[in-house]
C-alpha positions as CSV (number, residue, x, y, z in Angstrom):
1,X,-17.7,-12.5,20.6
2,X,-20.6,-10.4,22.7
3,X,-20.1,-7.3,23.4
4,X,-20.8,-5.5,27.1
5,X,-23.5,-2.3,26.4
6,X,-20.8,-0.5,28.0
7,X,-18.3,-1.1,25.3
8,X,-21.0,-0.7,22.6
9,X,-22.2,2.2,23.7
10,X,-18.7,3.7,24.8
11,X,-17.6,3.3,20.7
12,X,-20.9,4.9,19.6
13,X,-20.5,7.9,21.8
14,X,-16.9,7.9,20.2
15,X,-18.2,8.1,16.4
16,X,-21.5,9.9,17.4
17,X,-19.5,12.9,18.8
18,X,-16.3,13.1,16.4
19,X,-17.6,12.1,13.6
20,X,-21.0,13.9,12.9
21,X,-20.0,17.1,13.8
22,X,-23.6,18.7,12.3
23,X,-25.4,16.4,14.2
24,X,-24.0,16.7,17.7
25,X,-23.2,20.8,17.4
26,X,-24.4,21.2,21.0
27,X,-21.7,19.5,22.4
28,X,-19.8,20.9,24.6
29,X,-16.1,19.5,24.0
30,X,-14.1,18.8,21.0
31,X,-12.2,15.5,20.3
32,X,-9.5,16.8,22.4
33,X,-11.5,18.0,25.0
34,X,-10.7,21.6,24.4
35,X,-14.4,23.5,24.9
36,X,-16.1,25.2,22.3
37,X,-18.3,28.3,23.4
38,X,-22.0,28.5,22.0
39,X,-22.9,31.4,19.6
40,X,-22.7,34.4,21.2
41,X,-20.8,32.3,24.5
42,X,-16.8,33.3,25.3
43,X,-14.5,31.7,27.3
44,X,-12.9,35.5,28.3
45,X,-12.7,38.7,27.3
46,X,-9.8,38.2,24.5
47,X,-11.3,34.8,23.2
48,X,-14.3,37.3,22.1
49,X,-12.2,40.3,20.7
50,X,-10.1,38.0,19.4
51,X,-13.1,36.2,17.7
52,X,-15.1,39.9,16.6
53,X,-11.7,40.6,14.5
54,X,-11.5,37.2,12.9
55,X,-15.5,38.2,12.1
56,X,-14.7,41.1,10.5
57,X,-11.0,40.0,8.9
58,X,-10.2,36.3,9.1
59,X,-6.2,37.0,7.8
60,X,-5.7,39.0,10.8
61,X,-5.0,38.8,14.3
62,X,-4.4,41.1,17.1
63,X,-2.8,38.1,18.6
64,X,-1.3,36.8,15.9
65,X,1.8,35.4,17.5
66,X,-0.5,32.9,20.1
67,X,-0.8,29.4,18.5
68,X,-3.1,28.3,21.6
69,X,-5.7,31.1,20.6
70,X,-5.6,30.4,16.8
71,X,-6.2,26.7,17.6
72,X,-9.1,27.4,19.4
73,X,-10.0,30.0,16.8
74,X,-10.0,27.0,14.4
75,X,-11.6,24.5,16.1
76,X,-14.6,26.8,16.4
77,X,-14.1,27.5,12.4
78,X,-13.9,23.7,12.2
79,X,-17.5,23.5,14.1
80,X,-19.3,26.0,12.2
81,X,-18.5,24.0,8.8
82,X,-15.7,26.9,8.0
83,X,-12.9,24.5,6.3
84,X,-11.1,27.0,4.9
85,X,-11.0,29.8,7.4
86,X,-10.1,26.6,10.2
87,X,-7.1,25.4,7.4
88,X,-5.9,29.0,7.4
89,X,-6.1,28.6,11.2
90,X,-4.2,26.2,11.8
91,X,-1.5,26.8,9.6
92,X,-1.1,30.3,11.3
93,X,-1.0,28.8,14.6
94,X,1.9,26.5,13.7
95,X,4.0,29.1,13.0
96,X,3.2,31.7,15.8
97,X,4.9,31.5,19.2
98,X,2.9,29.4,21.9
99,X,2.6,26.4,23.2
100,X,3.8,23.2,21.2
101,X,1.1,21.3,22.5
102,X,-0.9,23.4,20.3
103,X,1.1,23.0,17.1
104,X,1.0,19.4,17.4
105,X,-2.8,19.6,17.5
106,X,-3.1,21.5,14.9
107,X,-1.3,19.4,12.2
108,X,-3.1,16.3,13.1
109,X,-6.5,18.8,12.7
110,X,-5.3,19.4,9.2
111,X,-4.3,16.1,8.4
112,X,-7.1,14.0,10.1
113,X,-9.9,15.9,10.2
114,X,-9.9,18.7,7.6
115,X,-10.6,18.2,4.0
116,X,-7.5,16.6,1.9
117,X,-8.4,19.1,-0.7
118,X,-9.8,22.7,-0.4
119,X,-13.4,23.1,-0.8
120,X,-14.9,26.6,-2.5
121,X,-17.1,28.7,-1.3
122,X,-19.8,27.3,-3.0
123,X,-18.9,23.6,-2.2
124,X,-19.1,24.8,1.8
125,X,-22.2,26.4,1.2
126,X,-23.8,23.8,0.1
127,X,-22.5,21.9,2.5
128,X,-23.9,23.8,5.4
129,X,-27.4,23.9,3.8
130,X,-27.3,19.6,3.9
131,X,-26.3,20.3,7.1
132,X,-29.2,22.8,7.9
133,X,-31.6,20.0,6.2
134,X,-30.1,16.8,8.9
135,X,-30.6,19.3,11.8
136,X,-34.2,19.7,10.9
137,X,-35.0,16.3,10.2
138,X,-35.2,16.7,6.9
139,X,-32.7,13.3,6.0
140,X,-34.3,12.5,2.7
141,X,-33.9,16.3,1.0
142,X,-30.0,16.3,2.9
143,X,-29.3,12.3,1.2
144,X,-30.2,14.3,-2.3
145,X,-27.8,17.1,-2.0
146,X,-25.1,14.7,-0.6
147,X,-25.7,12.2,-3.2
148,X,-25.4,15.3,-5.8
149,X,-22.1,17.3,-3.7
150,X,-20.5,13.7,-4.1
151,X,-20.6,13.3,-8.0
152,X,-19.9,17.3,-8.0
153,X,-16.9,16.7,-5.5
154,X,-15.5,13.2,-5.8
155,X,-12.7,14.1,-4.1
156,X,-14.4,15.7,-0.8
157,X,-14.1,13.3,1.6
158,X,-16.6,15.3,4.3
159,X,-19.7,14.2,1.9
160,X,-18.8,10.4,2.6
161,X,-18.8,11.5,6.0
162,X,-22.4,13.3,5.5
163,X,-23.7,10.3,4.1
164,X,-22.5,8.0,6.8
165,X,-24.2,10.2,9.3
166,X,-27.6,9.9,7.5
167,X,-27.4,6.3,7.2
168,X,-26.6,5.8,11.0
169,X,-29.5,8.2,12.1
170,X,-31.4,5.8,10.2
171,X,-29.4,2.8,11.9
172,X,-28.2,1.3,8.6
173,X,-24.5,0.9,10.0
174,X,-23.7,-1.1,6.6
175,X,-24.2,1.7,4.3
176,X,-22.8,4.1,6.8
177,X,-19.9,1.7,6.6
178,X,-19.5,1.7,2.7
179,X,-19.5,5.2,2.9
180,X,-16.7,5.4,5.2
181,X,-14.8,3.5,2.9
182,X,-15.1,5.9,0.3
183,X,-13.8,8.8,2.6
184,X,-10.5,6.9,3.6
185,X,-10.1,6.3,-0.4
186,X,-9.5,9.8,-0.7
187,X,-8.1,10.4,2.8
188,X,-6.8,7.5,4.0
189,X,-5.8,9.5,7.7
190,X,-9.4,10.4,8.3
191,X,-10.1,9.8,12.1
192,X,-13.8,10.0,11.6
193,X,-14.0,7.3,9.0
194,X,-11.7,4.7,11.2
195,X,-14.6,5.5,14.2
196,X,-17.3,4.7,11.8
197,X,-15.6,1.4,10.4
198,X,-15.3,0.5,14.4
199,X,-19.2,1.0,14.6
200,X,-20.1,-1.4,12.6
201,X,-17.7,-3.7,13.8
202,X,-19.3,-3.4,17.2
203,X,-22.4,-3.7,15.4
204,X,-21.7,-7.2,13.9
205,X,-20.0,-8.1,17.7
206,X,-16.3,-8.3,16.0
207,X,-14.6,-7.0,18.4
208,X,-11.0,-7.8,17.2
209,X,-12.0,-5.6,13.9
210,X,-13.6,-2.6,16.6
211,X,-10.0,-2.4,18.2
212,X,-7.9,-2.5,15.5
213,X,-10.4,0.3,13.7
214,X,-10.3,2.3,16.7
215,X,-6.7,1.7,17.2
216,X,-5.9,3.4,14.0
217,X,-7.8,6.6,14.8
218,X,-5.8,6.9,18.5
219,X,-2.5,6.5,16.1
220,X,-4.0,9.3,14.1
221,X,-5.2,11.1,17.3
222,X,-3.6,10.6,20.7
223,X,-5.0,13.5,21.5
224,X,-8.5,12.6,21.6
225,X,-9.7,12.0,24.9
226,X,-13.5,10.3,23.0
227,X,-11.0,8.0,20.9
228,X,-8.9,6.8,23.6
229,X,-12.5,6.0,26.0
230,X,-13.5,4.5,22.7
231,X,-10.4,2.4,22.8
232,X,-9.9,1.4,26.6
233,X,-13.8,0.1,26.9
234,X,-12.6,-2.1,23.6
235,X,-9.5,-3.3,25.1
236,X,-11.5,-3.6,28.7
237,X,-13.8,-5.4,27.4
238,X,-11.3,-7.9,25.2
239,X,-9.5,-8.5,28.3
240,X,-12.3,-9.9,30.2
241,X,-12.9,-12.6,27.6
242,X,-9.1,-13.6,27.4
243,X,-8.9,-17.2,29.3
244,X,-7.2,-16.1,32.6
């Protein structure tokens, strides 16, 4: 079946801006659509105090009882390659008072999008300098230090998910693919990985394969406004080749 540019490129938008969060950083809105400030950038005066004190003591809060400011507190941990201090986010957030909305959103972060297993200091370091190395172009040096974090931490999913990013950079969305794979082996709920899978569908025009993919990530994620685009250009574009 061909596939409209619109609904090709609509599906690599999707895994271009959920999935590789090193390599789209600058972008202005989560998968959810909630907005993430740029270093040095609040959204108001308590988003920033509340952010200094997390600087300077992530286990406390001056407002520890808000879930909606610890979500956003972790999603910006969650951008800056912070794992751990987003996990412990978003665990506090589900137990403070605030909005449900936000509680919701924060166990399908933890579930979906956050490391099945916790990563050490050392693992997210070195994860943030592979990330340092994609930013600046240097994919060869970052494949290496994947390639190593992956026999070092078989059971990180994110370093799949590294991989995957180099190989589509380099528009191999085959290896990318394989890669994926090996994330959902460890993490079989990882809403990245599905968006990746429904690349390559798109890439070899199987459309069917693309919605179901991307299907499974909106069941992970209803939430995510990039997701559910991803998945009404798919079923948009489906339904114009259906014999009327």
């Amino acid at each position: 079946m061909a596939i409209s540019s619109t609904a090709r490129n609509s599906l690599v938008l999707a895994a271009s801006l959920s999935f590789c969060i090193f390599v789209q950083r600058a972008v202005a809105t989560a998968p959810d659509t909630i907005y993430i400030p740029k270093p040095g950038e609040e959204t108001s005066a308590e988003a920033k105090r509340v952010h200094e004190q997390l600087s300077r003591d992530p286990g406390t809060l001056p407002n520890a009882g808000d879930a909606d400011l610890l979500y956003d507190e972790a999603i910006r941990a969650r951008f800056e390659l912070q794992p751990e201090k987003s996990r412990a986010l978003f665990e506090q957030a589900i137990k403070a008072k605030g909005s449900m909305r936000a509680k919701v959103k924060s166990r399908i972060y933890l579930k979906s999008y956050l490391p099945k297993y916790p990563m050490t200091p050392e693992c997210e370091k070195q994860y943030r300098q592979a990330d340092q190395l994609v930013q600046h172009g240097k994919l060869s040096e970052a494949l290496a230090l994947f390639q190593s974090m992956e026999t070092e931490y078989p059971k990180l999913e994110w370093v799949p998910i590294g991989l995957a990013a180099i190989h589509l950079k380099r528009e191999d969305p085959e290896r990318a693919a394989n890669c994926a794979r090996r994330a959902l082996a460890i993490n079989p709920d990882y809403v990245d990985a599905w968006l990746i899978l429904s690349h390559e569908c798109l890439m070899h025009h199987d459309m069917e394969g693309a919605q179901a993919t991307t299907q499974q990530a909106h069941n992970l994620d209803p939430y995510s406004e990039i997701v559910s685009k991803a998945l009404n250009a798919i079923d948009n574009e489906m339904a114009k080749k259906r014999p009327d």
